[in-house]
C-alpha positions in Angstrom: 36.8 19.9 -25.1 35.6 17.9 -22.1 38.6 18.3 -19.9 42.8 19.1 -19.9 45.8 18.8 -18.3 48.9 20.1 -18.4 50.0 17.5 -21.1 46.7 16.3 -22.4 43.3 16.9 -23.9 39.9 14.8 -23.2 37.4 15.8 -26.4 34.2 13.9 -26.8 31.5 14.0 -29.6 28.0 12.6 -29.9 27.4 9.5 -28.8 26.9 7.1 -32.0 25.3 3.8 -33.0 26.6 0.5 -32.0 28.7 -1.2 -34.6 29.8 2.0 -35.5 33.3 3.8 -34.6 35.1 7.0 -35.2 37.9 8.0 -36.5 39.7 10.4 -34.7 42.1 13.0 -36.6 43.8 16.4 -34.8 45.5 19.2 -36.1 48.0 21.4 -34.4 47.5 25.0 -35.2 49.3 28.0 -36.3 49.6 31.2 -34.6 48.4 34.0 -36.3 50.4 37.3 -36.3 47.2 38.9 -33.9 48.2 36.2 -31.3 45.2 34.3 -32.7 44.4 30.5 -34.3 43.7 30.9 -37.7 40.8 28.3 -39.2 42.7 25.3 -40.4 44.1 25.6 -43.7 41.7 23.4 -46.0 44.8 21.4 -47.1 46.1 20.4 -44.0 48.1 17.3 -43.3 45.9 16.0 -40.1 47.0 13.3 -37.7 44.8 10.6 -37.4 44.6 9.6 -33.7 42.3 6.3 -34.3 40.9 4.7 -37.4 38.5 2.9 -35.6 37.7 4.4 -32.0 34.5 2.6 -30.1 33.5 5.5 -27.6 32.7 8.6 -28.1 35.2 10.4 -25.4 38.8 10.4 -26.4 41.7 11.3 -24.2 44.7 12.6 -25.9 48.4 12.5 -24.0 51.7 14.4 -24.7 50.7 17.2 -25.5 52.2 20.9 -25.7 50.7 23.2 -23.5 52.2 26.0 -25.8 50.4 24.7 -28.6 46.5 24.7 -30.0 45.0 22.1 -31.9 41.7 21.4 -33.3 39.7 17.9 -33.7 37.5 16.2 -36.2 35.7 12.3 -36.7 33.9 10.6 -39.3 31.6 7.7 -38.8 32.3 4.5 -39.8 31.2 0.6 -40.0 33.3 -2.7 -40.0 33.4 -2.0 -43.8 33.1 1.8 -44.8 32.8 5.2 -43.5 29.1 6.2 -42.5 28.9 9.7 -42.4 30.7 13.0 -43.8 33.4 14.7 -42.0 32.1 16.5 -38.4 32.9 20.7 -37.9 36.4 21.0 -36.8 36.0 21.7 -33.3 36.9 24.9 -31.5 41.3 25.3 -30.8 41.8 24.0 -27.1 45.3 23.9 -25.5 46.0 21.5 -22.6 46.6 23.7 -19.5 49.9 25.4 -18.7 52.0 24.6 -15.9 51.9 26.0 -13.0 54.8 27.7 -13.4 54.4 28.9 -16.6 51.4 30.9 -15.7 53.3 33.9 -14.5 53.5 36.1 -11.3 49.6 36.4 -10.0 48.3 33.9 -11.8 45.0 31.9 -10.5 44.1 28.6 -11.2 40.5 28.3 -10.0 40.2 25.1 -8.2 38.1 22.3 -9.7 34.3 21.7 -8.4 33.0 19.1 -6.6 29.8 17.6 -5.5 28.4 19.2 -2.6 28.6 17.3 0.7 25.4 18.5 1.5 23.0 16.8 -1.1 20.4 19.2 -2.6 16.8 17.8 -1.4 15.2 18.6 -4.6 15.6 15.8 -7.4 16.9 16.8 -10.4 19.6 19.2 -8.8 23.3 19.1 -8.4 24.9 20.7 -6.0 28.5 22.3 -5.9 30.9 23.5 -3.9 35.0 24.4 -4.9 37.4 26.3 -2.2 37.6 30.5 -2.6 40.2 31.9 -4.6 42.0 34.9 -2.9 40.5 38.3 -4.3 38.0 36.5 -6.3 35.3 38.7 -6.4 32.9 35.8 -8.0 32.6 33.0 -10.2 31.6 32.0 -13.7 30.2 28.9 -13.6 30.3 26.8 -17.2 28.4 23.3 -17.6 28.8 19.9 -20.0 25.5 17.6 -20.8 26.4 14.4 -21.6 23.3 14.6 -23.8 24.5 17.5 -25.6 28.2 17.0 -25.6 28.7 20.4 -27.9 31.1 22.2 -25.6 30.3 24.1 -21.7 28.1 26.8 -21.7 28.1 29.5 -19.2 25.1 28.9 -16.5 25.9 31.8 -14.6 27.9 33.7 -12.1 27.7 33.4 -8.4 29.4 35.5 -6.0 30.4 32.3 -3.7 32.1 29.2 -4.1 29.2 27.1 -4.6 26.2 27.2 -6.6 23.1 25.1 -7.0 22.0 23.6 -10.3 18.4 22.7 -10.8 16.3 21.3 -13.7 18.7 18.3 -14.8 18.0 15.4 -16.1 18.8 11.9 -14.0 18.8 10.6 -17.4 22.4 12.8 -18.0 25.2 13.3 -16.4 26.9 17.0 -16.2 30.6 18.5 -15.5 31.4 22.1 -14.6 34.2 24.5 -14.6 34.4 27.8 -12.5 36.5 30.6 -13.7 37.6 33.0 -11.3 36.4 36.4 -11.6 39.4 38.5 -10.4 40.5 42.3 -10.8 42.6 41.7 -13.4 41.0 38.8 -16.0 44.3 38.1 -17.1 45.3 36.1 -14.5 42.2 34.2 -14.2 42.8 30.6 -15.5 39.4 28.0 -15.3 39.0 25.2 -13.4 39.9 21.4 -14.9 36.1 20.0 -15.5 34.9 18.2 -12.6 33.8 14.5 -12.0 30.5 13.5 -14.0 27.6 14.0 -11.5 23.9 12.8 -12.0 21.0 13.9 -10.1 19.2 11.9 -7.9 15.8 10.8 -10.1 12.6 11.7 -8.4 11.3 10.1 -5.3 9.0 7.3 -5.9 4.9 8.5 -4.8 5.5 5.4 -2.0 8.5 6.7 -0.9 6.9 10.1 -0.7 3.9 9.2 1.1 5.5 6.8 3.9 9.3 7.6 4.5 10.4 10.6 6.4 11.4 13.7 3.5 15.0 14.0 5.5 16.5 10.7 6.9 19.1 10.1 9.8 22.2 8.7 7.9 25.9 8.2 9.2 28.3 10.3 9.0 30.9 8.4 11.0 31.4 5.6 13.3 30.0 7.8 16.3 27.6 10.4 14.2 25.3 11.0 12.3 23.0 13.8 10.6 19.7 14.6 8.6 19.5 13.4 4.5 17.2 14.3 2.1 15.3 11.4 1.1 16.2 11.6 -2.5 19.6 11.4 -1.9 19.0 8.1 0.0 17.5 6.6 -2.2 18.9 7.9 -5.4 20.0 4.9 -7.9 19.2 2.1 -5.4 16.1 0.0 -7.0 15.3 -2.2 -3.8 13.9 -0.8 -0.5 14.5 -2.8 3.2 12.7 -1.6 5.8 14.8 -2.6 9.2 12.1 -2.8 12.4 14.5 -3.5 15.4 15.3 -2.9 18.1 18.2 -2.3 21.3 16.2 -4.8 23.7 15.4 -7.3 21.4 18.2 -10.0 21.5 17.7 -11.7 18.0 17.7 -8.1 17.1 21.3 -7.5 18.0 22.3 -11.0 16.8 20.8 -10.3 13.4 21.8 -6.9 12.8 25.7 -7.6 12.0 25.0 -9.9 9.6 22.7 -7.3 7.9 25.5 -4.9 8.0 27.9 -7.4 6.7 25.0 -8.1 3.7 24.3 -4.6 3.4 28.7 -3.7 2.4 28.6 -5.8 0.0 24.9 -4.7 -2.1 24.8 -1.3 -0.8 24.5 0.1 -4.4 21.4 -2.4 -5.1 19.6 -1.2 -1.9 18.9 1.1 0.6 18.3 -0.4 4.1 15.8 2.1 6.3 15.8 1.3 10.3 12.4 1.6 11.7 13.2 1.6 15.6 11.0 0.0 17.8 13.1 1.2 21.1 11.8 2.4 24.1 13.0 5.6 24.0 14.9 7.9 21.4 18.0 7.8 23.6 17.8 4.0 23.3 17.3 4.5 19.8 20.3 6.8 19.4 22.8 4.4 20.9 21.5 1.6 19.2 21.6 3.4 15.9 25.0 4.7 15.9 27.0 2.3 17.5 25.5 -1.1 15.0 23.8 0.4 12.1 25.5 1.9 8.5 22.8 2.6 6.6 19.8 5.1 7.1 17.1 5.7 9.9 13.7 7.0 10.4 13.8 9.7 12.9 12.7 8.8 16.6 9.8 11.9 16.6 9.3 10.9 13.3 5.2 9.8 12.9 6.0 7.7 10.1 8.3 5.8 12.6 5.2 4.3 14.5 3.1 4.4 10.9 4.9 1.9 9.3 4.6 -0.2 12.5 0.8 0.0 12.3 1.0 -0.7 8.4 3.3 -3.7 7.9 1.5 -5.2 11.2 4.7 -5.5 12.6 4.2 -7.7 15.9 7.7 -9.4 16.0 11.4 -8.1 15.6 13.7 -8.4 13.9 11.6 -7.7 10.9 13.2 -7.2 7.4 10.9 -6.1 4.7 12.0 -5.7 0.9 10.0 -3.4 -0.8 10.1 -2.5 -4.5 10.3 0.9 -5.3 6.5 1.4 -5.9 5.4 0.2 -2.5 4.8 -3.5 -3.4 6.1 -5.8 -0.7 8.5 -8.3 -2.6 9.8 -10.7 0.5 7.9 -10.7 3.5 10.8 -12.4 5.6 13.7 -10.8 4.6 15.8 -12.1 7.9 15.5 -15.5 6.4 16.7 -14.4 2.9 19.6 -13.1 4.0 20.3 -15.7 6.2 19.9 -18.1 3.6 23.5 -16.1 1.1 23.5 -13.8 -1.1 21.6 -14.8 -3.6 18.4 -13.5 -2.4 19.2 -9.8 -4.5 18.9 -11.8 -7.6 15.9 -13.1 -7.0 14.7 -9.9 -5.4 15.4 -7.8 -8.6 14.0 -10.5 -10.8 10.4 -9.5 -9.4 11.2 -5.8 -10.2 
């Protein structure tokens, strides 16, 4: 089971070839006289949910929260079936209702990402509010690679825990179960959103950008970023030199911010400030710019000065994520629409 409700069940299985689809069959189970789900009667009438399904998650609605039932696929082409019948999978019931649950009852609230990014790539980190008399959590976690059912990773005596050694390659979901005097009245969590982590930071990147960047936090703020998490995903680098004095400068940078809205997921923009002074700097920074910032202390602030040869401003250099310098004169790109990402990835 990848996730429930109160009237449905999401269940997923491996992912499978193209040209290939499943079909879906479930079967509502009996209750045993113990309280228990008995294995499914070999001849059992199952329901077949779809003959021909094209992904391998599957969300199914209206269901009884009162009742257990368990799934099964089979692989097929255009023309035939493809593989043997899969393991029925463990019984899963979608989640009761609230007020079903009975006097005392916890629901543990569902996780999410962090809103302090981990530094490290390849970790996620989480964070869920405190349940009342909880005296600690049980965390349980969902590859997509390995979409067998969550596994326990641990328990953590506070509402947030730290996950490291993922793959960027997958993406993860976790449930928390409340640890509470009385397990009976501990329900889990629903799953929470897929999260990747952010790949590793390019050697470049590494060896010539700040490891924690200024980014915005509001309209009037802003606070320290791991690198990682500034860069994660994005596979263009623009390295902003500007400046508050410089009149061009102020002329160019709303356009870049109007540019920047609509590709922010193809690049991440880094301001290099040439200001006079870090208070200039500051101003400048957080009343005009969205994106990220090299520090004003910062050496690699004045580094990257000295290595781009930087003798003019505004100076708008697109990088690729290895260093190499794709366009040179980046102010004229965008000036010139939005077509310059296309060609910009096209060198990648």
């Amino acid at each position: 089971m990848l996730d429930r409700d109160c009237s449905s069940l999401t269940v997923c299985f491996p992912p499978f070839p193209a040209g290939e689809f499943a079909h879906v069959e479930m079967l509502a189970l009996s209750r045993g006289d113990d309280g228990g789900y008995s294995p499914p009667d070999p001849d059992a009438t199952w329901t077949s949910l779809h003959p021909r399904f094209p992904k391998s998650t599957l969300k199914k609605n209206n269901l009884s929260p009162a009742q257990a039932y368990a799934f099964r696929y089979r692989l097929r082409d255009a023309v035939d079936y493809t593989s043997a019948l899969s393991a029925v999978s463990e019984p899963c019931s979608p989640e009761p209702a609230a007020e079903d649950l009975g006097e005392g009852a916890r629901v543990s609230p569902k996780p999410q990402a962090a809103k302090r990014k981990p530094a490290d790539p390849g970790c996620i980190a989480l964070e869920w509010d405190p349940v009342p008399d909880a005296t600690g959590y049980t965390v349980s976690m969902l590859c997509s690679g390995e979409p067998r059912g969550y596994s326990v990773i641990g328990t953590v005596k506070n509402p947030s825990v730290l996950k490291r050694k993922l793959s960027p390659a997958h993406s993860y979901r976790f449930r928390v179960l409340a640890v509470l005097p009385d397990p009976s009245l501990a329900h889990e969590s629903r799953a929470s959103p897929p999260l990747r982590p952010p790949p590793p930071v390019p050697q470049f990147a590494r060896d010539n950008l700040s490891p924690s960047l200024l980014v915005k936090t509001s309209a009037t703020s802003h606070s320290p970023s791991p690198l990682s998490a500034v860069l994660s995903g994005k596979p263009l680098l623009l390295l902003y030199f500007s400046a508050s004095w410089c009149g061009p400068c102020r002329q160019f940078t709303p356009a870049l911010a109007r540019f920047y809205q609509k590709h922010y997921k193809e690049m991440a923009v880094v301001f290099v400030s040439a200001d006079r002074s870090e208070g200039e700097m500051e101003k400048y920074y957080t009343g005009e710019h969205p994106w990220a910032a090299i520090p004003y202390d910062d050496d690699q602030r004045e580094a990257l000065q000295g290595k781009y040869r930087v003798n003019g401003i505004p100076k708008l250099l697109v990088l690729a994520p290895d260093g190499r310098v794709i366009d040179e004169n980046g102010v004229q790109s965008v000036g010139g629409g939005d077509g310059c990402v296309e060609r910009w990835k096209k060198t990648l």
